[in-house]
C-alpha positions as a printed Julia matrix, in Angstrom:
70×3 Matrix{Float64}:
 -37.13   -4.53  51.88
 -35.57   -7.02  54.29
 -34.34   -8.92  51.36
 -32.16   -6.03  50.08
 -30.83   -5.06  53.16
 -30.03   -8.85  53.72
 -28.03   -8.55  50.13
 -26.26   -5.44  50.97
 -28.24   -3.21  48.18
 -30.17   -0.99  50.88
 -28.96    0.12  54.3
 -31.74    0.79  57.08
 -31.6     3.98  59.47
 -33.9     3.14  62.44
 -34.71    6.6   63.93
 -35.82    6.87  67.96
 -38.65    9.12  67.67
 -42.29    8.48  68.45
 -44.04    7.54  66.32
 -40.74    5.22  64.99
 -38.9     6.69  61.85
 -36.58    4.47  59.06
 -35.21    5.29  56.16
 -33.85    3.91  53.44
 -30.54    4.68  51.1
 -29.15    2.39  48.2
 -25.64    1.42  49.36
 -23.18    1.29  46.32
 -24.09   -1.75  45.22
 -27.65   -0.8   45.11
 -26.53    2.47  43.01
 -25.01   -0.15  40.66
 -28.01   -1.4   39.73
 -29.53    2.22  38.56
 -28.34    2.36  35.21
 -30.21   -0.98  33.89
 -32.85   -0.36  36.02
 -32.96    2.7   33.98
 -32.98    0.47  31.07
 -36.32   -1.59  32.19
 -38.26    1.47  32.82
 -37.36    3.26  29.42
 -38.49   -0.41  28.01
 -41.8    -0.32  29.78
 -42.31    3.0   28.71
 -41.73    1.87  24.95
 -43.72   -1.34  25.05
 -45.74   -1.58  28.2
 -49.23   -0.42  26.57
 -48.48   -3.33  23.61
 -47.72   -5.72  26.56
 -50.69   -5.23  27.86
 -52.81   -5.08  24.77
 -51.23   -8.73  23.76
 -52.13   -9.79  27.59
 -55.59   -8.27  27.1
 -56.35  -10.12  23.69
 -54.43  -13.56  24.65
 -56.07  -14.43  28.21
 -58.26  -17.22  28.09
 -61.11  -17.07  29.64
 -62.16  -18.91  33.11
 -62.99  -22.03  32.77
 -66.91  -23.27  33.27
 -67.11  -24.53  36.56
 -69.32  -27.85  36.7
 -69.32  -28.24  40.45
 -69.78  -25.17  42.98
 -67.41  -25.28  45.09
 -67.74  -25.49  49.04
């Protein structure tokens, strides 16, 4: 989360209450983002179950270990 407050896409309320309270709001630029993360999800809605069927029937499996290890 550090990482998108860093880039300016999330700003971080620090609240002085016991136990400590922070939230979290998308700053514009962070709002900008919405509409094609809007776009992935309705993708991964589509296709995710065929992604993971072609993950499922494509992984190789492990390969024979020889030695044990340590």
């Amino acid at each position: 989360m550090r990482n998108f407050e860093t880039a300016g896409l999330v700003e971080r309320t620090v609240y002085p209450t016991v136990p400590p309270r922070v939230e979290y709001a998308l700053t514009g630029l962070g709002e900008s983002l919405l509409p094609s993360l809007q776009t992935l999800a309705d993708w991964a809605i589509n296709f995710g179950r065929e992604v993971a069927e072609n993950t499922k029937l494509n992984q190789r499996p492990a390969p024979v270990r020889l030695i044990k290890p340590a």
